[in-house]
C-alpha positions as CSV (number, residue, x, y, z in Angstrom):
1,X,-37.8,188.2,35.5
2,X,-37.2,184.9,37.3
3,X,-34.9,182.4,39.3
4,X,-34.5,179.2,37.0
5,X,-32.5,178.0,39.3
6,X,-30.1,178.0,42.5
7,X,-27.3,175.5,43.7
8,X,-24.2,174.8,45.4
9,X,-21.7,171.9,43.0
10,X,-18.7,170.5,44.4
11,X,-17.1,169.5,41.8
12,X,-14.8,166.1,42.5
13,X,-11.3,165.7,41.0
14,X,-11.0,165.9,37.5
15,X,-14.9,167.3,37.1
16,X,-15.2,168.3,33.5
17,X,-19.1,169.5,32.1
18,X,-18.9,169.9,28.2
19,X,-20.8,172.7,28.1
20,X,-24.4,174.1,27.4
21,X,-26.5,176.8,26.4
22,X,-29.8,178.6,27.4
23,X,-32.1,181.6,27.0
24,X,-31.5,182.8,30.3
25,X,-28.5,184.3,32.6
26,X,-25.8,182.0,34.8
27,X,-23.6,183.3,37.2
28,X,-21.1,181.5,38.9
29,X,-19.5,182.2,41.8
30,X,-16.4,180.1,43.0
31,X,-16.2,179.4,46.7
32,X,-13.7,176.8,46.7
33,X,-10.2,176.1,44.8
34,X,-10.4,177.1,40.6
35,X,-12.2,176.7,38.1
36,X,-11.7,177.1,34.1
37,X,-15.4,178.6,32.6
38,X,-14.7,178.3,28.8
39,X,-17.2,180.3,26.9
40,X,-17.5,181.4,23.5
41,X,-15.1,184.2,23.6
42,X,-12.2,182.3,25.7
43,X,-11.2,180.7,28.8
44,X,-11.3,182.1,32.5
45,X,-9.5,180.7,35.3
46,X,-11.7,181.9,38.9
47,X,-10.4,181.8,42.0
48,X,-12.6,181.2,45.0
49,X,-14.3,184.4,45.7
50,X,-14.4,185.6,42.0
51,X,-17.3,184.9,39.8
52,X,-18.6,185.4,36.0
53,X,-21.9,186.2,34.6
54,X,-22.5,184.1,31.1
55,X,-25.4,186.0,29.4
56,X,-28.5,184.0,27.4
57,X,-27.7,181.6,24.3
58,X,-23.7,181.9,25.0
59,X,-22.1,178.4,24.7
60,X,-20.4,178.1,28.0
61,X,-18.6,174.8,30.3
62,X,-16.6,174.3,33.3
63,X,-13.7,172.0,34.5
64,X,-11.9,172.2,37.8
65,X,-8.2,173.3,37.5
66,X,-5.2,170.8,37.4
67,X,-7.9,167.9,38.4
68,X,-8.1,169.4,42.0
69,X,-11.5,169.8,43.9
70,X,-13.7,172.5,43.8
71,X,-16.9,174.0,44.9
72,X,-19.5,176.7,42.8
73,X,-22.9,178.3,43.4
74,X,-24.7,178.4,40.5
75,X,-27.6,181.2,39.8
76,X,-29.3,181.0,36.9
77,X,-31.9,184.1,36.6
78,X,-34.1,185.6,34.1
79,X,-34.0,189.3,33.4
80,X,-35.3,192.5,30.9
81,X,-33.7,193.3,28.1
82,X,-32.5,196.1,29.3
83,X,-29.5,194.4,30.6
84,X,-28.1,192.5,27.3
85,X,-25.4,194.8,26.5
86,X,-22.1,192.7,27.6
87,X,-21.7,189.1,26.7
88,X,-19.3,188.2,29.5
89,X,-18.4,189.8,33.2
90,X,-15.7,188.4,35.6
91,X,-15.5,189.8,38.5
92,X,-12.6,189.8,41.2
């Protein structure tokens, strides 16, 4: 179990990352305007104060909504096996 890694993005107008994947958790945490996560089983739009947790080796990207600002925390952790049983988690 370990932190990979820990930051705060504000993402400009018309931010777009393609996407990645890795063999640990992300979870991302919207503190300012929206954001669209796509992943590989859909799009999500979060609002500030939702998140999502993207488990390990899941394609995943982010783009700010309508072009607007917006600003993320990014934690990237990893944990036991024991908690591999959902691919994807948004939460209100």
């Amino acid at each position: 179990n370990a932190l990979v890694n820990a930051a705060y993005y504000n993402l400009p107008e018309n931010y777009q990352f393609p996407g990645e994947s890795h063999d640990f958790w992300e979870l991302s945490y919207v503190d300012r305007g929206q954001v669209i996560i796509q992943h590989d089983e859909g799009s999500y739009l979060l609002k500030a104060g939702e998140m999502l947790f993207c488990k390990p080796d899941v394609f995943h990207g982010v783009r700010v909504w309508q072009g607007k600002t917006a600003a993320i925390v990014n934690i990237a952790f990893a944990v036991s096996a024991a908690c591999q049983g959902f691919t994807v988690l948004l939460i209100p």
